[in-house]
Short mmCIF file of the C-alpha atoms (twelve columns), coordinates in Angstrom:
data_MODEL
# 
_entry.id   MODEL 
# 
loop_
_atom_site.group_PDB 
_atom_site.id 
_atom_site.type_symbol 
_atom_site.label_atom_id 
_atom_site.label_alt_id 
_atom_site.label_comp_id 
_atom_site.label_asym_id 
_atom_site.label_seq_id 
_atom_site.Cartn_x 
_atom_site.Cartn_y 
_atom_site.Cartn_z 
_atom_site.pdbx_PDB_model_num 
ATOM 1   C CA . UNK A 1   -1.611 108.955 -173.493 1 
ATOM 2   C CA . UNK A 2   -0.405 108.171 -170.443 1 
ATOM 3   C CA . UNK A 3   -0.809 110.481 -167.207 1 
ATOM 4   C CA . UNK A 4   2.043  109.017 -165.571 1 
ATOM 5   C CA . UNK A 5   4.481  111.944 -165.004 1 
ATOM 6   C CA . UNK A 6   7.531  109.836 -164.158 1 
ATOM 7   C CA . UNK A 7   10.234 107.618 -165.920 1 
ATOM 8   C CA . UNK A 8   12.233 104.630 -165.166 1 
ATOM 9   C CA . UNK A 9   15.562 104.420 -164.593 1 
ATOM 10  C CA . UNK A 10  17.762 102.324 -168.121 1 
ATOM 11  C CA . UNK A 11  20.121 101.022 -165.494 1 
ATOM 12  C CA . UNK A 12  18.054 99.551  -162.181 1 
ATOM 13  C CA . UNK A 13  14.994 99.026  -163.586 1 
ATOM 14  C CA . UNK A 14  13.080 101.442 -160.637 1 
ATOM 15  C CA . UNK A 15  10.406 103.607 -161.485 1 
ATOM 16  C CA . UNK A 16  10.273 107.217 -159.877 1 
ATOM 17  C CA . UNK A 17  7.404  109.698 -159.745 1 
ATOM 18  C CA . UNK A 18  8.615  112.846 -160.666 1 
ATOM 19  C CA . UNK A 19  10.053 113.705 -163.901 1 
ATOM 20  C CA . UNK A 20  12.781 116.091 -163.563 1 
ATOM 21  C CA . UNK A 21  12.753 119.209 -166.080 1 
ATOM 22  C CA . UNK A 22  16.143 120.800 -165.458 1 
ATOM 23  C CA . UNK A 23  19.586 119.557 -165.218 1 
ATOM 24  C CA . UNK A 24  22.809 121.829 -163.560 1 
ATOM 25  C CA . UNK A 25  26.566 121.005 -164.267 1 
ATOM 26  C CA . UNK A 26  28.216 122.724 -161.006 1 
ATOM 27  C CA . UNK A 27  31.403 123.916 -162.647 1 
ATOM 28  C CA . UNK A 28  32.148 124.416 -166.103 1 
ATOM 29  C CA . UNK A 29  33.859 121.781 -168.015 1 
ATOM 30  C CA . UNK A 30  37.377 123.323 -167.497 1 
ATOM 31  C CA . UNK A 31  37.333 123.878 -163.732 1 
ATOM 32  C CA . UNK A 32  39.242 121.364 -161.773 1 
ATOM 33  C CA . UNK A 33  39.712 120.662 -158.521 1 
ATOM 34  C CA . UNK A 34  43.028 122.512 -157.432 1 
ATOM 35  C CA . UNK A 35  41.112 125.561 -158.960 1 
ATOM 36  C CA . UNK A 36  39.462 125.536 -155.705 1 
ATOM 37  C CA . UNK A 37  42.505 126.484 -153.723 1 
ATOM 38  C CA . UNK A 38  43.829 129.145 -156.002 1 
ATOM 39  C CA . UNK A 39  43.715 133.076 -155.219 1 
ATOM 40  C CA . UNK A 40  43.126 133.604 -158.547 1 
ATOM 41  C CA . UNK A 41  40.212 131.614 -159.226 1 
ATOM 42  C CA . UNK A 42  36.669 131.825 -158.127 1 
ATOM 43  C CA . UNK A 43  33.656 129.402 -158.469 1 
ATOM 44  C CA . UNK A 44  29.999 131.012 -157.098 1 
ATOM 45  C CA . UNK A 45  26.859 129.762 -157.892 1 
ATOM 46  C CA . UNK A 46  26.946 131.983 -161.173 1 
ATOM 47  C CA . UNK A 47  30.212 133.109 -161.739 1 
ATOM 48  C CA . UNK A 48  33.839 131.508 -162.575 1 
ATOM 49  C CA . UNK A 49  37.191 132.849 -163.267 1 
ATOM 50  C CA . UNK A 50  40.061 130.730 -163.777 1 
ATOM 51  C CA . UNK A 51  43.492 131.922 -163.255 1 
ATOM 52  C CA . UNK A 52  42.386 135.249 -163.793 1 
ATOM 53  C CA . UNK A 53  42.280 134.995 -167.563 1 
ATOM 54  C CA . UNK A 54  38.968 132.760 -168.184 1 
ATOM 55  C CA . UNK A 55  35.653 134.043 -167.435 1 
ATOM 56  C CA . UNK A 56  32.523 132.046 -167.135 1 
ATOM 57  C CA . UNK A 57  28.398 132.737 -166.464 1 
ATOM 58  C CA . UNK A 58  25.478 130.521 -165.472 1 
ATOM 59  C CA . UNK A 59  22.925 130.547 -167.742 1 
ATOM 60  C CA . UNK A 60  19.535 128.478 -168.674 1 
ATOM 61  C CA . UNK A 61  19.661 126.653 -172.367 1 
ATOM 62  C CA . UNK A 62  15.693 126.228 -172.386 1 
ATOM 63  C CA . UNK A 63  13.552 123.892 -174.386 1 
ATOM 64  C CA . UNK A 64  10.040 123.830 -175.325 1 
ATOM 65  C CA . UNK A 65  8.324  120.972 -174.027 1 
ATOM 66  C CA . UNK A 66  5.554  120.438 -177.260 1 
ATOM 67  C CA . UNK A 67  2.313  119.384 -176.489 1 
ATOM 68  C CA . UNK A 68  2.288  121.231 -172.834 1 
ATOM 69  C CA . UNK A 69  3.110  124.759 -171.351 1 
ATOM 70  C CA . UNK A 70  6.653  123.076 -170.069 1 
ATOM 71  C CA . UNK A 71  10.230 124.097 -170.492 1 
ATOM 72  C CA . UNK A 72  12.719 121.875 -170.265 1 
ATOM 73  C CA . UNK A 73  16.193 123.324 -168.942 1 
ATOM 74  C CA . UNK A 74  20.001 122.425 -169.026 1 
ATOM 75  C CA . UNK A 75  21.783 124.852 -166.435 1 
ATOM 76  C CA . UNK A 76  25.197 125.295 -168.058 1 
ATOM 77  C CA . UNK A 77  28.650 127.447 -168.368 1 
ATOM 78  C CA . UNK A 78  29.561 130.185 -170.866 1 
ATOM 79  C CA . UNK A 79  32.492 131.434 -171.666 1 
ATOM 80  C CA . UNK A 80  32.684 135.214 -171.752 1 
ATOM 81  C CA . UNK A 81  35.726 137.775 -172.919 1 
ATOM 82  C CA . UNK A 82  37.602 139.540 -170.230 1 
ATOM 83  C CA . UNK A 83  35.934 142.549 -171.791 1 
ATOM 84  C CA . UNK A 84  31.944 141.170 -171.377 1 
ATOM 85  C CA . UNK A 85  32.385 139.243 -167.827 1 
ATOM 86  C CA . UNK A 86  33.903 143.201 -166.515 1 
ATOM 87  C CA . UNK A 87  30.560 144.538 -168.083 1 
ATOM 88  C CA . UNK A 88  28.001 141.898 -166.766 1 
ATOM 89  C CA . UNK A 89  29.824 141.963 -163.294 1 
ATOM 90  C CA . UNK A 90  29.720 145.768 -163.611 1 
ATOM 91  C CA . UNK A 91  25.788 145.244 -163.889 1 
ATOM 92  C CA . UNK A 92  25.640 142.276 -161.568 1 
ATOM 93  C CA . UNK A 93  23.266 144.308 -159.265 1 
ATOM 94  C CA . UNK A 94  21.535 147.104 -161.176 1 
ATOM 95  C CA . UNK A 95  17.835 147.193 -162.298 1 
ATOM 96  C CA . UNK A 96  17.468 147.294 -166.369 1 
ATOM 97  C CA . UNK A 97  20.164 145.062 -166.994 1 
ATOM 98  C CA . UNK A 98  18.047 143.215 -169.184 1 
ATOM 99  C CA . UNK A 99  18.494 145.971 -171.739 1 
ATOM 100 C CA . UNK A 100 21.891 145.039 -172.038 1 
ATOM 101 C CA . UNK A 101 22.890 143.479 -175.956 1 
ATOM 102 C CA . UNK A 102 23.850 139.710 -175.930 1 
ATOM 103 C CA . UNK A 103 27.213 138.695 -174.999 1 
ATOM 104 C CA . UNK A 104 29.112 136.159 -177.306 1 
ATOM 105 C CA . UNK A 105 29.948 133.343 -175.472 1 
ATOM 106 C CA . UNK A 106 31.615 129.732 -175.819 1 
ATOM 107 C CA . UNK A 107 29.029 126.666 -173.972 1 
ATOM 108 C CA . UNK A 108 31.414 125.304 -171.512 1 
ATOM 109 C CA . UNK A 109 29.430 122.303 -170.406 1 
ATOM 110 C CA . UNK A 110 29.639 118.960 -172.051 1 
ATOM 111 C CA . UNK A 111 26.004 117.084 -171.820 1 
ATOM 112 C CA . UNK A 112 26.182 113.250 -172.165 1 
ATOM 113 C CA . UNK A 113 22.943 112.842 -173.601 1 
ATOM 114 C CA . UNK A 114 24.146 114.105 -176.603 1 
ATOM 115 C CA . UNK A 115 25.834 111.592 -179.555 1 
ATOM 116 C CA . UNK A 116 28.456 114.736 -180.673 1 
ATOM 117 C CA . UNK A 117 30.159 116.657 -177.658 1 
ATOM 118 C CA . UNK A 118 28.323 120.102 -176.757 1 
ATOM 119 C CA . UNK A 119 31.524 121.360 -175.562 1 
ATOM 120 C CA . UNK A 120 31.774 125.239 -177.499 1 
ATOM 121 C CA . UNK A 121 28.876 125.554 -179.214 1 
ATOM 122 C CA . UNK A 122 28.678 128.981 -180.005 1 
ATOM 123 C CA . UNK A 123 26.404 130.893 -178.058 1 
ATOM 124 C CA . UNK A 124 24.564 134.361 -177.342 1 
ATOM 125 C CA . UNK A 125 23.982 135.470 -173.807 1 
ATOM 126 C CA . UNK A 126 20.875 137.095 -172.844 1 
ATOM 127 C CA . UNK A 127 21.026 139.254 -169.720 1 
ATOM 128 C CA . UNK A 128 17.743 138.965 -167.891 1 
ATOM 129 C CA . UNK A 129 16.465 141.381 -164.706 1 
ATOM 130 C CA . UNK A 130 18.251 141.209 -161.275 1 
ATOM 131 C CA . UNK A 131 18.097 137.606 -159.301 1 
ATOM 132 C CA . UNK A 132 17.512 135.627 -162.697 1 
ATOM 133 C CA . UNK A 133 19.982 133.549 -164.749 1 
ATOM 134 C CA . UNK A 134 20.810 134.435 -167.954 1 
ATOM 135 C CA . UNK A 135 19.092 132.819 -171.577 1 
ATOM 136 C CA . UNK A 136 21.724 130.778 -173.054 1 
ATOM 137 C CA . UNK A 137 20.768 131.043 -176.345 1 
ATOM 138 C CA . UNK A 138 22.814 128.576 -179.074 1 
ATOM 139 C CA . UNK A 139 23.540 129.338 -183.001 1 
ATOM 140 C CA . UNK A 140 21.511 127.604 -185.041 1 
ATOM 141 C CA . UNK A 141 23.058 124.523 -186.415 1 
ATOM 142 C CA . UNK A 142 22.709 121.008 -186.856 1 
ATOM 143 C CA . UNK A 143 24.001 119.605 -183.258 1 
ATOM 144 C CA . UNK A 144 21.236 117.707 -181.535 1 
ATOM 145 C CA . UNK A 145 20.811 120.722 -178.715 1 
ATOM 146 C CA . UNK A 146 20.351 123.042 -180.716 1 
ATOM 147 C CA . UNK A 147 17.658 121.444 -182.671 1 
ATOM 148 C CA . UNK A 148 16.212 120.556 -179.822 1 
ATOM 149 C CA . UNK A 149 16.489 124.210 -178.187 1 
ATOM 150 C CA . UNK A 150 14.767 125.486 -181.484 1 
ATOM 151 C CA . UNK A 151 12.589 123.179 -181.950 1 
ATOM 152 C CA . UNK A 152 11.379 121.503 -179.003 1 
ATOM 153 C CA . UNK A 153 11.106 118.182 -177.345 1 
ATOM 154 C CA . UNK A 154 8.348  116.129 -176.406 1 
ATOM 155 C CA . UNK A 155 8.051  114.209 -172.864 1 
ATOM 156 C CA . UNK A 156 9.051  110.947 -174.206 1 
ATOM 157 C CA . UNK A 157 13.094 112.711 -174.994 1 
ATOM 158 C CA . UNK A 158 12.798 114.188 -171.304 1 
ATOM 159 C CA . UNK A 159 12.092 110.709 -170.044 1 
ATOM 160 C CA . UNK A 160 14.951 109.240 -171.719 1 
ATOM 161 C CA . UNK A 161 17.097 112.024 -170.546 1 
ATOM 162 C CA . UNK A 162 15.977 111.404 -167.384 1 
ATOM 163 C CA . UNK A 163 16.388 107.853 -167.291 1 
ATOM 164 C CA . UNK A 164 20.440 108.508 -169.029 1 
ATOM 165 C CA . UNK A 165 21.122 110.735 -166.674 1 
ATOM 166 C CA . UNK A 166 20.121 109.054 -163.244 1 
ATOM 167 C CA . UNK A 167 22.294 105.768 -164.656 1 
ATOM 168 C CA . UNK A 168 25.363 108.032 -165.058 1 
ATOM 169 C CA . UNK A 169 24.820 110.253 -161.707 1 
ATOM 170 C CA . UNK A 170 25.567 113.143 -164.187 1 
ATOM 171 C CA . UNK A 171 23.766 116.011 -164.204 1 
ATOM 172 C CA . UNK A 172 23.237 117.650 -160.754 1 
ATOM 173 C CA . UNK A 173 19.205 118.318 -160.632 1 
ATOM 174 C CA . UNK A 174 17.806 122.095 -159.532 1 
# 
């Protein structure tokens, strides 16, 4: 086994040193660009509404990295009801939140390293305590991720993600 913690890039050829474990999409999927200018909508770091009748969170789909203490993370976009993004905003701030039940939510991020679309996979949302994003965690099915979420990946998959991923620009690193 190698010690080598980096990857090369499919498209250039380059190597780089680091490996990167997580991956953000800035937006969800449905968010576009004249969104930004509308009094209705709102894009934060963790929070979206469009046109005041969609409702999206942040949250962390995290995968086991087997054969090391590593997790491997996709930061992505849920959709919530009206009725669950009042009742996580209402919480937003407050200490014990993590009590709080899962919220049903639609994954509104498409991830290109994927041969089927990941666009609404269904999906429970795990509140976690004040200043940390939220568990994204998927139904069990068939779809690539979530094997991968339940099952875990080993560094050779995060090196090819890697190496996709820096060939497409996609996938804004944090």
């Amino acid at each position: 086994m190698t010690s080598d913690t980096g990857f090369t890039c499919a498209c250039c050829g380059t190597h780089r040193p680091d490996l990167p474990m997580n991956y953000t999409a800035a937006a969800p999927a449905v968010w576009e660009d004249a969104d930004a200018d509308a009094d209705d909508c709102l894009l934060s770091a963790d929070q979206c509404v469009i046109g005041a009748q969609h409702y999206f969170v942040k949250g962390l789909i995290e995968i086991p990295v087997i054969g090391c203490d590593a997790v491997f993370s996709w930061g992505v976009w849920v959709s919530l009801s009206r009725e669950s993004y009042s009742r996580v905003s209402d919480l937003w701030n407050r200490p014990g939140r993590e009590a709080e039940e899962p919220y049903f939510g639609w994954l509104t991020t498409d991830l290109p390293v994927y041969p089927t679309a990941t666009f609404n996979l269904k999906t429970l949302v795990h509140t976690r305590p004040v200043g940390e994003r939220f568990f994204v965690e998927l139904e069990p099915t068939e779809h690539p991720l979530a094997v991968e979420q339940h099952g875990g990946i080993n560094l050779s998959r995060v090196r090819e993600i890697a190496s996709t991923l820096s060939c497409a620009g996609d996938g804004e690193q944090r």
